[in-house]
N, C-alpha and C positions, 0 to 999 in steps of 0.2 A: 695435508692434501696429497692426494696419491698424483704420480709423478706423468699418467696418463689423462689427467685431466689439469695438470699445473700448466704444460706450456697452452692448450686452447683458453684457459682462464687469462693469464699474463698476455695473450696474443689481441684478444676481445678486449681486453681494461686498457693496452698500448694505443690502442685506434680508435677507443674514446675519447681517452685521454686528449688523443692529437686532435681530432675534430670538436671537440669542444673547448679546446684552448684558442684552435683559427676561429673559431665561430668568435668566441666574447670579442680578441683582438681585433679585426679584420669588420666586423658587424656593426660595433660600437663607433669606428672610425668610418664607417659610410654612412650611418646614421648619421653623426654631428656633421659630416660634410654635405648631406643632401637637406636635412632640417635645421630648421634656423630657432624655428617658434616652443620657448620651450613645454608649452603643454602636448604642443603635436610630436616632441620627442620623447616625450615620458609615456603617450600612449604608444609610440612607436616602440620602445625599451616593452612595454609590456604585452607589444603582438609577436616581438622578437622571442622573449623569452617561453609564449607559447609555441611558435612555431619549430622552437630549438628542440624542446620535447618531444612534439609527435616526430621530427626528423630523426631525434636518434635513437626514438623507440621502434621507427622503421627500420633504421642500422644495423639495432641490436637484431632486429628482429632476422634480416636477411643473413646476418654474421654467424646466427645459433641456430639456423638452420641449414647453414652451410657446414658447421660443422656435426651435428646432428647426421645430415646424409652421408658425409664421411665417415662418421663412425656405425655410421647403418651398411656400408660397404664394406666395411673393415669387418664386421659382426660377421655378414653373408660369406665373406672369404675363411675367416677364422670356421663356421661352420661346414664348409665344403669341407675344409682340409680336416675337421674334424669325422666327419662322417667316410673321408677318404680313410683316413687311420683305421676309426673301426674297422674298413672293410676290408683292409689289406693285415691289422692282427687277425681275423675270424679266418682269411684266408690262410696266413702263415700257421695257427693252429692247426686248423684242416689239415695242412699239407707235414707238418711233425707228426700228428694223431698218421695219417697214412704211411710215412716215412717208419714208424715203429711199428706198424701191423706188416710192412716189407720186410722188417727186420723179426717179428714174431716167426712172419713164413718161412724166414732161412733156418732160422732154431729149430725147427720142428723139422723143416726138411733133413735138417744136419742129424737130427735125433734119430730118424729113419732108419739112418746108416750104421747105429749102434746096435750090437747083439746083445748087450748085458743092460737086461731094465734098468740097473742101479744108475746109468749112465742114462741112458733116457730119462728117468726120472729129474736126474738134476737138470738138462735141459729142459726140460718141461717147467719146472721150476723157475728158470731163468726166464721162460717165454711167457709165464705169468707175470711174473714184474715187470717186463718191457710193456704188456699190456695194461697193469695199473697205472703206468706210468705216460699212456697214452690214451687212459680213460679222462684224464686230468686233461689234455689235450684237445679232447671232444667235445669235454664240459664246458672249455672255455672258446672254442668252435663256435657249440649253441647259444651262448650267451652275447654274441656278435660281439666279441675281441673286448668286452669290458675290463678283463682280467678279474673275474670276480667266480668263484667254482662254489654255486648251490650244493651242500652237502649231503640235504635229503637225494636229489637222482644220482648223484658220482656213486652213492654210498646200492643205492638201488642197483646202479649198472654193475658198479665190483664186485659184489655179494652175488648175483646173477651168474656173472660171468666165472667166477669161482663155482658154485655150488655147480652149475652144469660142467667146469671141466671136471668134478670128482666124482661126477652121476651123483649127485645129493639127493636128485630126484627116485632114481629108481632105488634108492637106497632106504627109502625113507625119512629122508631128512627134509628138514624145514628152514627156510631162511626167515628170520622176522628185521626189519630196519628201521630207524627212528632217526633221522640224522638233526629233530630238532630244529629244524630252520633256520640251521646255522650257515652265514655265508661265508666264506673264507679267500683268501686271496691266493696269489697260483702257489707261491713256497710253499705256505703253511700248507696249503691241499695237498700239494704233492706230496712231501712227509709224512702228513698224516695220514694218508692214501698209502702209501707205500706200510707205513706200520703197520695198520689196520686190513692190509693185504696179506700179510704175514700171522697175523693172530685168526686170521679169519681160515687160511689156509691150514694153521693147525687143529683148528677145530671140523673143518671136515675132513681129515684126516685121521686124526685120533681120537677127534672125543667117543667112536659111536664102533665099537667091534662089529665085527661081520655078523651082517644078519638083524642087527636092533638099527631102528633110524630113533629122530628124536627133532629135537627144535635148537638152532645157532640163533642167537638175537646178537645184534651189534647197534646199537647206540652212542647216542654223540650231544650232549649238553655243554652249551654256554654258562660259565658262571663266573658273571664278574670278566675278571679281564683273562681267562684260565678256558678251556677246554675238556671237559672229560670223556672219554672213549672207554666203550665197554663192550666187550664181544663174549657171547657169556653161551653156555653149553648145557644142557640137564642129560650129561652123559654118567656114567659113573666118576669118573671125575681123575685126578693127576693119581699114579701108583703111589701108596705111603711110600716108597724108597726111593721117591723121584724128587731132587730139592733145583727147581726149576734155577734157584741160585747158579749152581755148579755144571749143567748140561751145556754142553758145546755143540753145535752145529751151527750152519751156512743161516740158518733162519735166526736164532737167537742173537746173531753177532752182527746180522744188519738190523736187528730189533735194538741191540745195545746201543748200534750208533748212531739211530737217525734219533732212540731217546734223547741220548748226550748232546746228539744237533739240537732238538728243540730243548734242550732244557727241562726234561718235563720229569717223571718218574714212571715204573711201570712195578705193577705187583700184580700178581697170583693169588685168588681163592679156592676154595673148594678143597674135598667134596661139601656135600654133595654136589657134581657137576664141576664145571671149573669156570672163574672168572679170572679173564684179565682187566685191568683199568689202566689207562693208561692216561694220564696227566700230563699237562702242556698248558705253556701260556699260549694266549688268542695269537696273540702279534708280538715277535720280535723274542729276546732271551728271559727268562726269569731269572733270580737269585742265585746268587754261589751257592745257597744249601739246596735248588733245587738239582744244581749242576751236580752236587752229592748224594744225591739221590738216586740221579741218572745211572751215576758211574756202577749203582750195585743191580743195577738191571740189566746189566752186560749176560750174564746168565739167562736160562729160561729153557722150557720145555724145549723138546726136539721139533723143530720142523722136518 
């Protein structure tokens, strides 16, 4: 018996107990003192023992419903404060998803003041990640503070929000999304929001030379207790002399780490075109062979 219903059970069986113990005592002994005649006490004994019934099934009756309303008042508070929660996480989101769009406009502003693109670009760079990482933020804003981030629209917004910062549009590029209807909780999202920010960023970036567009798809399937992401390109695809193993940059080496955070693996296809997949358990770490897995994904195309 759960320990929220032991003491009203033990409280209720106490104070039957006790009234039906003074009843027999107390009832028995004014009966033989008030009747003499023993058939008038044996009917007396048997209006006793109905009366003693409906009395303390009126007992119980006012006892379980006293506690009943009590626990009807306890439910109504528990709910307040529950629906207070919700609205004070959807607010705190709000206010970090805004808190990092203040922090995008300084980036940018800061970028300004830069005369060498190479140096704008990596700020820009950086004010992309604050932004995926404040899309996560939004999603769980809309979701009234569940802590629960729908992968089909996060995956809509980022894809969006990337393909217009690299004109994908006037480029001729295509974004396609399929997140699957996969729900995920805020880590997981964010990590994988964060990777998939990064594979998606190199794909309009490099998959498509100046002047040809073409179609980015990024997908996302549940299987089993696993994850699989794919951000996949029908460009010409990685250079033969390019072993995505061995390439170093600022992009690869936050793709190496959040793999090793989650645990998961990341590989490279292509030509024709290029696919990445990248692998992760749903919830929590997988295996030390997937931890070894991780570690040779530390490499990877250039962002």
């Amino acid at each position: 018996m759960s320990s929220p219903f032991l003491w009203p059970a033990l409280r209720i069986s106490a104070l039957y107990a006790l009234f039906g113990w003074v009843w027999i005592v107390f009832s028995d002994q004014a009966v033989e003192a008030l009747v003499s005649d023993p058939g008038l006490r044996a009917l007396m004994q048997t209006y006793k023992g109905a009366f003693f019934v409906c009395l303390t099934a009126g007992l119980l009756f006012v006892l379980l419903c006293g506690e009943l309303r009590t626990r009807e008042r306890d439910r109504a508070r528990l709910r307040a404060l529950l629906d207070e929660q919700v609205v004070l996480l959807s607010e705190l989101h709000h206010r970090v998803k805004n808190n990092m769009q203040t922090a995008v406009g300084l980036v940018e502003l800061q970028a300004a003041q830069f005369a060498d693109p190479a140096d704008r670009a990596r700020l820009a760079d950086c004010a992309r990640r604050i932004r995926a990482l404040g899309l996560v933020h939004e999603a769980l804003s809309r979701e009234g503070g569940q802590g629960l981030v729908h992968m089909d629209r996060y995956l809509d917004s980022l894809g969006g929000e990337l393909l217009h910062a690299y004109d994908g549009q006037r480029r001729g590029v295509t974004l396609e999304v399929d997140g699957g209807g996969v729900v995920l909780g805020v880590d997981r999202a964010t990590f994988l929001g964060l990777a998939l920010a990064e594979l998606l960023t190199n794909a309009f970036k490099h998959a498509f030379p100046a002047g040809t567009g073409g179609t980015v798809r990024v997908t996302l399937r549940a299987d089993g207790d696993w994850l699989e992401a794919e951000v996949a390109d029908d460009g010409p695809g990685l250079p033969t002399d390019l072993d995505p193993d061995t390439v170093q940059s600022m992009g690869m080496t936050i793709l190496g780490g959040l793999t090793a955070q989650m645990r998961g693996s990341l590989e490279f296809f292509g030509p024709p075109g290029t696919r990445a997949v990248l692998r992760v358990p749903r919830e929590g770490a997988g295996g030390p062979e997937d931890a070894r897995r991780a570690g040779g994904a530390e490499g990877g195309a250039a962002t």
